[in-house]
C-alpha positions as CSV (number, residue, x, y, z in Angstrom):
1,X,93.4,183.5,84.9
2,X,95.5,183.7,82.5
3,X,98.0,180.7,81.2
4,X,102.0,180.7,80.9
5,X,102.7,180.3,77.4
6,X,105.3,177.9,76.4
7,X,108.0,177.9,73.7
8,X,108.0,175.3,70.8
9,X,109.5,174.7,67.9
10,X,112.3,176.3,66.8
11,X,112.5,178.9,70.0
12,X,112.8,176.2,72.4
13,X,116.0,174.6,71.1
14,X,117.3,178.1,70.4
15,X,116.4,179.1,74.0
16,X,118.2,175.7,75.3
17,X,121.3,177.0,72.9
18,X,121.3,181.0,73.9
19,X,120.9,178.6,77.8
20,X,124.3,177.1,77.2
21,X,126.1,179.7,75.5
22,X,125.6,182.0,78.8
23,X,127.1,179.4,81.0
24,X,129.8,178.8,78.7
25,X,130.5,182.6,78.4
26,X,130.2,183.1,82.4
27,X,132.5,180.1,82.8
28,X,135.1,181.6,80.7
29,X,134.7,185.2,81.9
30,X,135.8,183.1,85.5
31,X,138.8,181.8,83.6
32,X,140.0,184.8,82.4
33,X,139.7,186.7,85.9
34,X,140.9,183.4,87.9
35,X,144.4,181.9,87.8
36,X,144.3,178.5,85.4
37,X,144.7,176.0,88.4
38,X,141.2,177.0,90.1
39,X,139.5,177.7,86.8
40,X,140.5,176.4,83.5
41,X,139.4,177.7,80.5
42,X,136.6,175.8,78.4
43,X,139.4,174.6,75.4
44,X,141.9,173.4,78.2
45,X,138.9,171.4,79.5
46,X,138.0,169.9,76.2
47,X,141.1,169.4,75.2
48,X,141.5,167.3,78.3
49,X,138.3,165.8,77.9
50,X,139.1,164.4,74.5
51,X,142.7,162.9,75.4
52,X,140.9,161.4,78.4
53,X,138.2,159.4,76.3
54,X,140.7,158.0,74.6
55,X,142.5,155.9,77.2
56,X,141.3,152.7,77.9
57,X,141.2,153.7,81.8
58,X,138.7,155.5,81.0
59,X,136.3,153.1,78.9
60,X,136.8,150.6,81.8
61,X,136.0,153.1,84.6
62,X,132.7,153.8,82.7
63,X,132.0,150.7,82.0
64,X,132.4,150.2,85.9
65,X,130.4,152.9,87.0
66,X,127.4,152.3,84.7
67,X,127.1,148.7,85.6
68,X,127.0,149.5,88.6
69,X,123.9,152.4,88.4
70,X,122.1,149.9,86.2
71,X,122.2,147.3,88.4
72,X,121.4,148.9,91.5
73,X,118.6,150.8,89.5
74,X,117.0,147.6,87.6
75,X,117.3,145.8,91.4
76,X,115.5,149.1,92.6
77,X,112.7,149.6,90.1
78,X,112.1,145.7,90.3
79,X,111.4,145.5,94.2
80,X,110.6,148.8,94.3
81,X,107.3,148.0,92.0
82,X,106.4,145.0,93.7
83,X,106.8,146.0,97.1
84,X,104.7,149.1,95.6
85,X,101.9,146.6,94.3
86,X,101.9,144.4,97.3
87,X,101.6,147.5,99.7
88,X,98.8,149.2,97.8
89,X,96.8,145.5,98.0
90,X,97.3,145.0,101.7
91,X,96.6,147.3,104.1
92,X,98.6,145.9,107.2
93,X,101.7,146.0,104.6
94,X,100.9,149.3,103.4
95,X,101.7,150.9,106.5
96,X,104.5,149.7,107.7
97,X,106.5,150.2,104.4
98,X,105.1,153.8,104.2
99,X,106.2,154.6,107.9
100,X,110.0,152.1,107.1
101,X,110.1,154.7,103.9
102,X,109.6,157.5,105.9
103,X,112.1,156.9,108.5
104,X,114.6,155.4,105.9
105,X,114.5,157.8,103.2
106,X,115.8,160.8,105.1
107,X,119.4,158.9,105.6
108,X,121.2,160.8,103.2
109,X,122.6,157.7,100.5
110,X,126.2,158.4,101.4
111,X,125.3,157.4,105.2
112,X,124.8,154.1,103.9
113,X,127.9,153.4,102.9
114,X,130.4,152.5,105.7
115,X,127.8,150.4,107.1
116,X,127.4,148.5,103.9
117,X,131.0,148.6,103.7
118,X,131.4,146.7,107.0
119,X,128.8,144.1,106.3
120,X,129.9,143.2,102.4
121,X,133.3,144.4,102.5
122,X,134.9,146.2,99.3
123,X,133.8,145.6,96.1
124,X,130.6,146.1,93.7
125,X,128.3,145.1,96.0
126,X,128.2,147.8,99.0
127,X,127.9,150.5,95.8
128,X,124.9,148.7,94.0
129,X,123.2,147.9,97.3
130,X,123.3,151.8,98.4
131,X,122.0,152.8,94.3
132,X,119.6,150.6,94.7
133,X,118.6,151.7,98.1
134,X,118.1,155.5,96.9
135,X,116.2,154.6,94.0
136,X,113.6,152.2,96.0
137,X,112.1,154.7,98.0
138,X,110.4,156.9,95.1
139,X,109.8,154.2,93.4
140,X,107.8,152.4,96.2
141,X,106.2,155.3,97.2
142,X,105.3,156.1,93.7
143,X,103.8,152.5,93.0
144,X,101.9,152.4,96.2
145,X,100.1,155.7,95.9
146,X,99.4,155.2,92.6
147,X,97.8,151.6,93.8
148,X,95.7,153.2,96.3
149,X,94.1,155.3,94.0
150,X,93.1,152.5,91.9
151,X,89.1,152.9,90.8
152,X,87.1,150.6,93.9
153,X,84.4,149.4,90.5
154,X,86.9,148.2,88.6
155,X,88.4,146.2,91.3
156,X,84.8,144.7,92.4
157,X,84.5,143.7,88.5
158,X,87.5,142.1,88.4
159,X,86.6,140.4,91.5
160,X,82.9,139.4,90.6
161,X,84.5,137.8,87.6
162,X,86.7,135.7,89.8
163,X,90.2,137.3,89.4
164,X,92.8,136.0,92.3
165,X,95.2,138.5,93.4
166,X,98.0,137.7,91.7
167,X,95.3,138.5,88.3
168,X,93.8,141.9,90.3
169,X,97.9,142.8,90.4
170,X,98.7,142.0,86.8
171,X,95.6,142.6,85.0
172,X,94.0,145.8,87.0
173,X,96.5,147.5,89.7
174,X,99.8,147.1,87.3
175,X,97.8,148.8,83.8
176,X,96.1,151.6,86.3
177,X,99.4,152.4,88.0
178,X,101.6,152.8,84.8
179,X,101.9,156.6,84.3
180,X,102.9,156.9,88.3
181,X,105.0,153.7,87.8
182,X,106.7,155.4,85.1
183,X,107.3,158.7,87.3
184,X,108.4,157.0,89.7
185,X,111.2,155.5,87.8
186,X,112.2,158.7,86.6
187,X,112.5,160.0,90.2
188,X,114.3,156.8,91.1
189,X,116.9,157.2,88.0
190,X,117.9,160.4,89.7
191,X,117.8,158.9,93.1
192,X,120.5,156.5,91.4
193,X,122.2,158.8,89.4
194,X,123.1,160.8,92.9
195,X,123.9,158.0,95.0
């Protein structure tokens, strides 16, 4: 079997450059072809672009908005990990997050909102509760998979040397799960980032 080789160096970033040029060119090969109210050209948009970083609407507006995803993401990744922990430990817990996951996680993150709407009324809150919401689920499921494949010997070690729980969390499940955990919060940012 043979392997796919990969591009490095200096061909990568030139392939990521040659990657953007074509979808600048095909963008502006639309403009030209397309009246300038469905399409506009790439200068009119950068033009636009730059007069509209300027004003202080703007600034605010992004301030806004990225509050907002960090919130709802550090709230996310926070339960997210320990209701990942906890549910990898317990077996009784395990499940019925997996199958609440399951069920939950196949509401679309848009669904959400005039429910949250209705019970918080208008404001931050309903927004940071729904980003949190779609990035808990990968995060939770990434945690708690990751727990459940933790090594049974060095659990009993731990054990035999007296650890409590909350030491087998912190000192054997939490290191072992760390390369999922960290997965997971990648999947979760672009949970967030959609919602």
């Amino acid at each position: 079997m043979s392997q796919a080789r990969r591009l490095t160096g200096p061909r990568k970033y030139l392939a990521v450059v040659l990657a953007i040029l074509f979808i600048l060119l095909i963008w502006q090969a639309a403009a030209w072809s397309l009246p300038a109210f469905l399409m506009p050209g790439i200068p009119t948009v950068f033009e636009r672009l730059v007069t509209t970083i300027q004003q202080p609407e703007f600034r605010e507006g992004l301030y806004g908005s990225m509050s907002r995803l960090g919130s709802g993401y550090g709230f996310a990744l926070l339960f997210g990990t320990g209701f990942g922990l906890v549910g990898g430990v317990l077996f009784f817990f395990r499940e019925i997050l997996r199958s609440a996951i399951v069920i939950l996680q196949s509401i679309p993150s848009i669904a959400w909102v005039p429910l949250f709407l209705i019970v918080m009324g208008f404001g931050n809150l309903p927004i940071i509760v729904v980003v949190a919401l779609a990035a808990f689920f990968p995060m939770a499921l990434s945690v708690m998979n990751a727990t459940e494949s933790v090594q049974p010997v060095h659990v009993s070690a731990a054990r035999v040397m007296g650890a409590s729980r909350w030491q087998l969390l912190r000192r054997v499940y939490l290191p072992a799960v760390m390369p999922e955990l960290i997965t997971g919060a990648q999947l979760a940012f672009g949970n967030a980032w959609r919602a």
